[in-house]
VMD Tcl script that draws the C-alpha trace (Angstrom):
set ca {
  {-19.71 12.11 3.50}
  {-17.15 9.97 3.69}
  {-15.23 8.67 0.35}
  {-12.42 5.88 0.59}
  {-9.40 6.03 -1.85}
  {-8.04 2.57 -2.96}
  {-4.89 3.43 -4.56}
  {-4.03 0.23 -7.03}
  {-1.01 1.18 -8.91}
  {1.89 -1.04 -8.46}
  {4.84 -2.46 -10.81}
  {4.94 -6.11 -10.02}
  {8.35 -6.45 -8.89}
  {8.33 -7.53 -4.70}
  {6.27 -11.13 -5.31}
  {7.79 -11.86 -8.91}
  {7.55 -14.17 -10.55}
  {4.02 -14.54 -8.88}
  {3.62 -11.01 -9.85}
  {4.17 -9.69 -13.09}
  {4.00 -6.33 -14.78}
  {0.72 -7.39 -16.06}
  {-0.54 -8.23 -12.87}
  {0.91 -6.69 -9.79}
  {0.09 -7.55 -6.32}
  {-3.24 -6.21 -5.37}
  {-4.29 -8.70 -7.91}
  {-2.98 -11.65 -6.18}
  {-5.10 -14.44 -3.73}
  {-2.93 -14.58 -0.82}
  {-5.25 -14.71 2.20}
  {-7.05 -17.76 2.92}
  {-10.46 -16.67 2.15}
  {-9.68 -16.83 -1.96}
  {-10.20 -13.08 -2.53}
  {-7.43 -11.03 -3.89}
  {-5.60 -8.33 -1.87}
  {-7.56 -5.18 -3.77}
  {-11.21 -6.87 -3.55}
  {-10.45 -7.66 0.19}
  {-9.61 -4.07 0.45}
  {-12.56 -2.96 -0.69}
  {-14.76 -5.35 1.23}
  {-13.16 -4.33 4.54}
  {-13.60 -0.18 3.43}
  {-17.19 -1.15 2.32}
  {-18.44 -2.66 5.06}
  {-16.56 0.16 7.09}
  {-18.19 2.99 5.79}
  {-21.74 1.17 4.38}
  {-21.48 3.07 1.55}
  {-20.21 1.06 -1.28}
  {-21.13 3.90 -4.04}
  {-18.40 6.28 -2.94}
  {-15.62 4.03 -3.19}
  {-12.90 5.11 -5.77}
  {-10.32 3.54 -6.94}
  {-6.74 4.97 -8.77}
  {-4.96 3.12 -11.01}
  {-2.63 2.83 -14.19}
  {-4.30 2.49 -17.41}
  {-2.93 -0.88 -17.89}
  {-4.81 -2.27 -14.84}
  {-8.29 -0.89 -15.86}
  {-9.38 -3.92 -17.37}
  {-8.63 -6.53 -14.01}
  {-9.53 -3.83 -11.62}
  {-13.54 -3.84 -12.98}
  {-12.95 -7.77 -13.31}
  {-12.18 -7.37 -9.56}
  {-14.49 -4.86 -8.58}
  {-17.44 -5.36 -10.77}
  {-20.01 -3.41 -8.73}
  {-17.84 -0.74 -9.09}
  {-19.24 2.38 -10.08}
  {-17.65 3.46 -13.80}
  {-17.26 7.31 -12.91}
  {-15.30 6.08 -9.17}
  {-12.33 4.70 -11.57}
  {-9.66 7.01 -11.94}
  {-7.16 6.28 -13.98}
  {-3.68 7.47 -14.44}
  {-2.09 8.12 -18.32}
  {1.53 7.15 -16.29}
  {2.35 6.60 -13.29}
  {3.46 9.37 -11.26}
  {3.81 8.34 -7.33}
  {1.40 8.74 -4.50}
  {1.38 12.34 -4.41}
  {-0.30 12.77 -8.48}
  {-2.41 9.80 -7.56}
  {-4.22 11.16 -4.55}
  {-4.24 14.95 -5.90}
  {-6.15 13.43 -9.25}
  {-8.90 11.96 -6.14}
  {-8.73 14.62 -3.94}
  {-9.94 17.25 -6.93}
  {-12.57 14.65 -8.51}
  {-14.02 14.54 -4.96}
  {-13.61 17.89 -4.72}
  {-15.70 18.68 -7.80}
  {-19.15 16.90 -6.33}
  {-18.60 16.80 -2.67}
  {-16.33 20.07 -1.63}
  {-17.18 19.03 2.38}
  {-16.02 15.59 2.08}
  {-13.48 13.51 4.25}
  {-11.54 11.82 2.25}
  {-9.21 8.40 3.45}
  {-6.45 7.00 1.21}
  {-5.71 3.00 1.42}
  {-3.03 1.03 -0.31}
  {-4.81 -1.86 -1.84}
  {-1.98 -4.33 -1.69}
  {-2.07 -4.49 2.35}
  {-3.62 -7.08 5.37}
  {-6.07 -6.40 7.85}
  {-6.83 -9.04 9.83}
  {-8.89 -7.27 12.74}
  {-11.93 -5.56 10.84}
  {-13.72 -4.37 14.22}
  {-10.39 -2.95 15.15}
  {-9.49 -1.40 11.78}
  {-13.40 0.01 11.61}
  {-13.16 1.72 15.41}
  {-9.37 3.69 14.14}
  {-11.12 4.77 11.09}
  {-14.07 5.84 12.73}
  {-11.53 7.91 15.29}
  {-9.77 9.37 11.91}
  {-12.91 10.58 10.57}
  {-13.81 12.43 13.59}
  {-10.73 13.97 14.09}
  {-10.14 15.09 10.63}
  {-14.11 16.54 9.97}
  {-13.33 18.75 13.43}
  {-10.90 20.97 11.65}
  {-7.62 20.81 9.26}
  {-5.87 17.80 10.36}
  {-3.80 15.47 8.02}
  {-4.29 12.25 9.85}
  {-2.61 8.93 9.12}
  {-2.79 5.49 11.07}
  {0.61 4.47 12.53}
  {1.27 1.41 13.19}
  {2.36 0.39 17.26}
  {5.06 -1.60 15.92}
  {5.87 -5.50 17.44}
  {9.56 -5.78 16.51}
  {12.60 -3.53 14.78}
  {11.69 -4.17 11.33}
  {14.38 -1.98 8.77}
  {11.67 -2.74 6.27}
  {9.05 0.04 7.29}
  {8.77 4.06 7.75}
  {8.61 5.40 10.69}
  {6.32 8.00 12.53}
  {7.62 9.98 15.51}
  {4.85 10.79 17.88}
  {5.10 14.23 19.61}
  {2.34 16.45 21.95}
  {-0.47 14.04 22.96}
  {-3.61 15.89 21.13}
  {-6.07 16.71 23.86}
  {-9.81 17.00 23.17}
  {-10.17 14.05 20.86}
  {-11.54 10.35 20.68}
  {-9.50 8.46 21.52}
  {-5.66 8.20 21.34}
  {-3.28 10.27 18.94}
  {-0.48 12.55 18.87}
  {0.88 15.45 16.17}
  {3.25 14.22 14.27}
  {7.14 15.35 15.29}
  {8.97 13.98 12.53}
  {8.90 10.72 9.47}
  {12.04 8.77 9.08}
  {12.99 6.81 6.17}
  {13.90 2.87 6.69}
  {16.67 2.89 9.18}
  {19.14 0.32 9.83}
  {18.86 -2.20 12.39}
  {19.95 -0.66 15.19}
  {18.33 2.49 14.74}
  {15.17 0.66 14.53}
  {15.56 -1.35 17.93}
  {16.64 2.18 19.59}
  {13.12 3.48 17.41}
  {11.61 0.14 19.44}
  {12.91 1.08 22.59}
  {11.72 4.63 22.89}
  {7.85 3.46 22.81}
  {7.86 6.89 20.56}
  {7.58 5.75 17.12}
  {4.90 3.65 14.75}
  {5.29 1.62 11.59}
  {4.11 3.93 8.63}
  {0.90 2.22 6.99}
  {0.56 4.65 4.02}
  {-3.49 5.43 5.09}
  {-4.40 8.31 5.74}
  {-7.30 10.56 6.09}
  {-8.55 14.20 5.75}
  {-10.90 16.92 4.67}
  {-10.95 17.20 0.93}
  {-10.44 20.92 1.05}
  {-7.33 20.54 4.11}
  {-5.22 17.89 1.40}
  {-5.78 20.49 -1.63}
  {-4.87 23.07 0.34}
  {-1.49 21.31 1.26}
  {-0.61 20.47 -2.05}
  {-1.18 24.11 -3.06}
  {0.68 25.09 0.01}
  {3.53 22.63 -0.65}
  {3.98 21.63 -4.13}
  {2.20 23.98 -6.04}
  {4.43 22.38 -9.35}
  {2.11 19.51 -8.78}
  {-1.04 20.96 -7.69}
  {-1.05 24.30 -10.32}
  {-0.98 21.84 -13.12}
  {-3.03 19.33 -12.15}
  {-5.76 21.88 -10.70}
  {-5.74 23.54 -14.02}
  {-5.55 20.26 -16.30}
  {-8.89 18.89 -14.33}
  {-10.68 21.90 -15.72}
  {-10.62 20.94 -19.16}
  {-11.64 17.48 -21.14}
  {-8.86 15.14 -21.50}
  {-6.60 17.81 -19.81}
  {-4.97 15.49 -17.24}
  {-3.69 13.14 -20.22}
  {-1.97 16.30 -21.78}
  {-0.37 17.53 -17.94}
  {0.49 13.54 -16.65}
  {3.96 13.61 -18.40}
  {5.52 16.52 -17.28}
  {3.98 16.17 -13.49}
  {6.86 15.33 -11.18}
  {7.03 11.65 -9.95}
  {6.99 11.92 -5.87}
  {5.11 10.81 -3.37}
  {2.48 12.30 -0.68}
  {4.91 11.08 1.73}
  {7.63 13.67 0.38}
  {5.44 16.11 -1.21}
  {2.87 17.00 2.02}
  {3.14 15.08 5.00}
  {6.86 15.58 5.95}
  {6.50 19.30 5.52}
  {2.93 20.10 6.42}
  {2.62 20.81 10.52}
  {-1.04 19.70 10.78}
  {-0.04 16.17 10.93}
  {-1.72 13.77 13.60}
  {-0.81 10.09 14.02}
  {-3.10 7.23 15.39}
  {-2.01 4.62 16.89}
  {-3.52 1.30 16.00}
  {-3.08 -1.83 15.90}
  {-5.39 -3.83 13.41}
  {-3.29 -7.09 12.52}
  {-1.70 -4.63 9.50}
  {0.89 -6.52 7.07}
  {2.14 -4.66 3.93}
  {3.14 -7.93 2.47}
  {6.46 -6.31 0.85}
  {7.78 -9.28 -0.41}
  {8.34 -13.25 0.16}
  {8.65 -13.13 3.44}
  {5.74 -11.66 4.12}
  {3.97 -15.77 3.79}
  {5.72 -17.03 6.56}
  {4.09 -14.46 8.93}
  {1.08 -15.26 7.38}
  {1.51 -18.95 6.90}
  {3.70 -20.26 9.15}
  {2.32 -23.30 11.09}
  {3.98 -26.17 13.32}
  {6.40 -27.16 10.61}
  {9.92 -26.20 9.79}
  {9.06 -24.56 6.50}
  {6.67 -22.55 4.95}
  {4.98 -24.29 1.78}
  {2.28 -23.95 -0.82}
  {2.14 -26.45 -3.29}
  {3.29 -29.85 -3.41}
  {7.55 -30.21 -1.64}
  {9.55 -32.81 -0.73}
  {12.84 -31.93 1.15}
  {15.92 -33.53 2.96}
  {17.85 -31.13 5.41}
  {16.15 -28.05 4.45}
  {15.01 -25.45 6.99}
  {13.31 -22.08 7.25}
  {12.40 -22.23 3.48}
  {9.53 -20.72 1.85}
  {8.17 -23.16 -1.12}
  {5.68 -21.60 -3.42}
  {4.29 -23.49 -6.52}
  {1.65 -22.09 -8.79}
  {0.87 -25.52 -10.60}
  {-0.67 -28.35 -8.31}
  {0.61 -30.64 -10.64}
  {4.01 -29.18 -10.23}
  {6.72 -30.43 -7.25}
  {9.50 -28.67 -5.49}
  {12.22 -31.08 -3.67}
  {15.33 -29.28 -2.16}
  {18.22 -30.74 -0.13}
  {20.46 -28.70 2.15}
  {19.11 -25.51 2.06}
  {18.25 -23.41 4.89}
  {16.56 -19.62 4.94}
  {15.61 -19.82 1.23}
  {13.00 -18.78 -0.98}
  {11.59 -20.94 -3.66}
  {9.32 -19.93 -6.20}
  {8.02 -21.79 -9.88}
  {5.13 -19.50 -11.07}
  {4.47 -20.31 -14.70}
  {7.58 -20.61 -16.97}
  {10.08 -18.82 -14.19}
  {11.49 -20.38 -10.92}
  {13.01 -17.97 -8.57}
  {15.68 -19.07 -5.82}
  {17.07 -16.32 -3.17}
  {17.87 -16.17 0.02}
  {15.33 -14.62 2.51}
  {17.84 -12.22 3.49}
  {18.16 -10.81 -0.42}
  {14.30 -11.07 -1.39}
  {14.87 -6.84 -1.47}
  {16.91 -7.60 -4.21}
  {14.16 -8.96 -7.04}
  {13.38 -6.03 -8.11}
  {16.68 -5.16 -9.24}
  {16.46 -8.84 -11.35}
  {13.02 -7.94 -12.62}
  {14.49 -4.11 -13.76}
  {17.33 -6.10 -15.22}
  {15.10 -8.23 -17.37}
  {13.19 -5.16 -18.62}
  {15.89 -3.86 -19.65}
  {16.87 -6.82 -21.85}
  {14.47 -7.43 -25.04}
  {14.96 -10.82 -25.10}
  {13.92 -11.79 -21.60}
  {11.77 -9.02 -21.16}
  {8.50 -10.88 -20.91}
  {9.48 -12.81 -18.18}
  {9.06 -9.20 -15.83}
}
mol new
graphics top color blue
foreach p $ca { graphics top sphere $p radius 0.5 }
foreach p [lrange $ca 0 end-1] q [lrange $ca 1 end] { graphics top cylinder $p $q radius 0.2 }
display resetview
């Protein structure tokens, strides 16, 4: 059996003031066909696996609320949610033992829900090859991505020994490297070696559990225990380090296997993310009603139809007026925001504007 992981945390800091702490990205309509990022997730992983009962989803407690306004049909018991948030790592463990509990032969597979697919046949044929690979034996797989230029914004995957005997392509894994620099990412590029970490992965229930046991036992003793007893995960959750799977398992586990793919994959990590998505014949990228003289390689987002956006002289800019905030920043600085948005929570006054 097969159960797919959404995991739909998320602060609401890369697309503010579009996002919000109140409603981070996986709850924003950004693709053309009017669904939000998490229920296009979950329509992609349902009609993937045909089995729309074993879907689960992780989130914080805050989120509960839109994530069943979302995902209505989903089940009640396949909602996990977290007392704080605590990373990837606390996330996946708290899905990995609830799975574990009903379905100890499982394969499990872990999804962002904030990410783009836009080639379904080709994102359901790499699944299909993770799933086989993983139920043959102990094998952490994730899904790299081939990259198509040297982006400084992504993890990377270094492919080693070609794995023989399997469906299809993929490789154990020789090494994961942080966000490099720019040149380190063309020489990445250049190598034909390395893939674009998506954050999906998939496994036997039992193989993940015993990694975390294996590998952070700080995180997996406690929670193991806590999941034991009623209400005993909302006791542990505070004390629980804050890390993620990345850190925790998969940089120190040697089972690792990569897969390349290639599946139209965006993480959408902030502004600039709309003009690959968006970007047509015209010199800007726009959505919402603009008028402009001498401006260039902007990105014009407007919430409000009835609202308008006119700029003069600007070139490589972002432009944003969601609701009672306007945001202005160069596309070269959008990493930036959430350093505003941690500076606004920080001061009571304009706190509600995060």
């Amino acid at each position: 059996m097969f159960y797919p992981v959404i995991l739909a945390g998320g602060s609401g800091e890369r697309f503010w003031p579009l996002s919000r702490q109140h409603k981070p990205k996986q709850f924003l309509i950004l693709e053309p066909t009017g669904r939000s990022l998490l229920q296009a997730t979950a329509d992609r992983l349902n009609q993937t696996s045909g089995e729309p009962d074993r879907l689960m989803v992780v989130t914080a407690h805050n989120h509960r609320s839109q994530v069943l306004e979302h995902l209505p049909d989903l089940p009640m018991e396949n909602l996990l949610v977290e007392p704080l948030p605590r990373d990837t790592a606390a996330a996946i463990l708290y899905a990995a033992l609830t799975i574990a509990r009903d379905d100890p032969d499982a394969i499990m597979g872990v999804f962002p829900a904030d990410h783009l697919v836009q080639d379904q046949v080709a994102f359901a044929r790499t699944l299909a090859q993770a799933i086989t690979i993983a139920s043959a034996g102990e094998a952490l797989v994730t899904l790299g991505i081939t990259p198509e230029y040297p982006s400084t914004g992504y993890g990377y995957i270094e492919q080693g020994e070609l794995l023989t005997g399997t469906v299809g392509e993929a490789y154990q894994v020789r090494r994961f490297t942080e966000k490099p620099d720019a040149q380190t990412a063309a020489h990445f590029l250049s190598t034909g070696r390395f893939l674009w970490n998506s954050g999906m992965f998939v496994w036997r229930v039992q193989a993940i559990l015993q990694a975390f046991e294996q590998h952070v036992p700080e995180l997996y003793g406690p929670m193991s225990a806590a999941s034991q007893v009623r209400g005993g995960l909302r006791q542990v959750y505070p004390s629980l380090p804050k890390i993620s799977v990345d850190y925790a398992v998969m940089e120190r586990a040697a089972n690792v296997v990569v897969i390349p793919a290639s599946f139209g994959w965006d993480d959408l990590g902030d502004w600039n993310a709309l003009e690959r998505l968006l970007k047509g014949d015209g010199v800007n990228v726009t959505v919402g009603r603009h008028i402009s003289l001498d401006t260039g390689g902007a990105i014009l987002y407007t919430t409000n139809g009835d609202d308008l956006i006119a700029t003069i002289g600007l070139e490589d800019v972002v432009v944003v007026r969601a609701g009672d905030v306007t945001l202005v920043v160069r596309k070269d600085r959008t990493q930036d925001i959430k350093q505003v948005v941690q500076q606004l929570k920080r001061t009571p006054e304009l706190e509600h504007f995060a």
